[in-house]
C-alpha angles and dihedrals in degrees: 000000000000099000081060106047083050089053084050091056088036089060092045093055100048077052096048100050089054099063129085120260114263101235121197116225126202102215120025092175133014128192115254118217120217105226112243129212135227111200118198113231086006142252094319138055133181126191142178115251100247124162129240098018135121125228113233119196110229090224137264128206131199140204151158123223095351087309110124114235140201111264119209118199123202119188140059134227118201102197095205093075122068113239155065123315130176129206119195133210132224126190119157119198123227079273117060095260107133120199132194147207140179132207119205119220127183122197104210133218090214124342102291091195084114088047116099117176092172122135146090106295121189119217111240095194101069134011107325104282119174128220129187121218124202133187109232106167119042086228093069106280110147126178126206135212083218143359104181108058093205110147108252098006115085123179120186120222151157132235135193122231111226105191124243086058099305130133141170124219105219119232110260146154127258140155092291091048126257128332130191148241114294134169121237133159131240126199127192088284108028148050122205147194161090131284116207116197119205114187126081142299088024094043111149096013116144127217122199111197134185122185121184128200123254098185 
């Protein structure tokens, strides 16, 4: 009996040895924090179209859980040619997470501060749909309740006022996936523009859209 009960112990600790040491550690997950981003003088910048002069970025910073980052930019603005730019931002965490950012800036025809493009407009291509458009920014931002005027499909966007009735419909997202910058014109009474969509199956599809104004 006790020569068996030896072989037995004799058996668990040939088993034993053969295994791999069990090891504690003091932390099995940890949170990852998504860098955010401060932007001086905010998302959105208007300037007046002037010659022979640089643009010069007011300055972003970055960080994770209160720790400073490096921030990349990548874009460019020439300041001598009216329209939109976009500059994006670029932080990464100690662990791999990037985060981005994008600051808007519009190079203006005149300063468009007295200009005010706000009301209910009604789509004229479908089925009379309304939008609302509201200025958000003195400098001519303006964001829409639609711009697409499609019955039962409303996608919400922004556009920049140029100044000498232009105007730039900002890239956004909607039901039919995103769809890009374009130019369009405005007058006293209507908004105008295209909308390109650029995400299968409706990539390359144009748009043409006309609001007029009810009030």
């Amino acid at each position: 009996m006790r020569s068996s009960f030896a072989y037995i112990l004799l058996i668990l600790s040939g088993l034993m040895s053969g295994c791999d040491k069990w090891y504690t550690t003091e932390e099995v997950s940890h949170i990852s924090y998504v860098p955010e981003f401060e932007m001086t003088d905010g998302e959105f910048i208007s300037v007046l179209r002037q010659d022979s002069v640089d643009f010069e970025d007011p300055g972003v910073v970055a960080s994770a859980d209160g720790m400073p980052l490096t921030v990349y930019a990548r874009g460019s603005v020439d300041l001598s040619e009216v329209g939109v730019y976009l500059i994006e931002y670029f932080a990464e965490n100690e662990d791999g997470l990037v985060g981005k950012a994008e600051r808007i800036i519009a190079v203006t025809n005149n300063d468009v501060s007295n200009n005010d493009l706000s009301g209910i407009y009604s789509g004229t291509l479908w089925d009379p749909v309304e939008s609302k458009v509201k200025k958000i920014n003195e400098k001519g931002l303006y964001e829409c309740e639609d711009v697409l005027g499609f019955p039962g499909f409303m996608i919400e966007g922004r556009f920049v006022d140029l100044g000498q009735n232009e105007l730039v419909l900002l890239h956004g997202d909607g039901f039919f996936g995103r769809y890009g910058n374009s130019e369009g014109t405005y007058t006293r009474s209507t908004l105008s523009w295209t909308v390109f969509l650029l995400d299968p199956p409706y990539e390359g599809v144009e748009l043409p859209v006309l609001w007029r104004k009810k009030n």
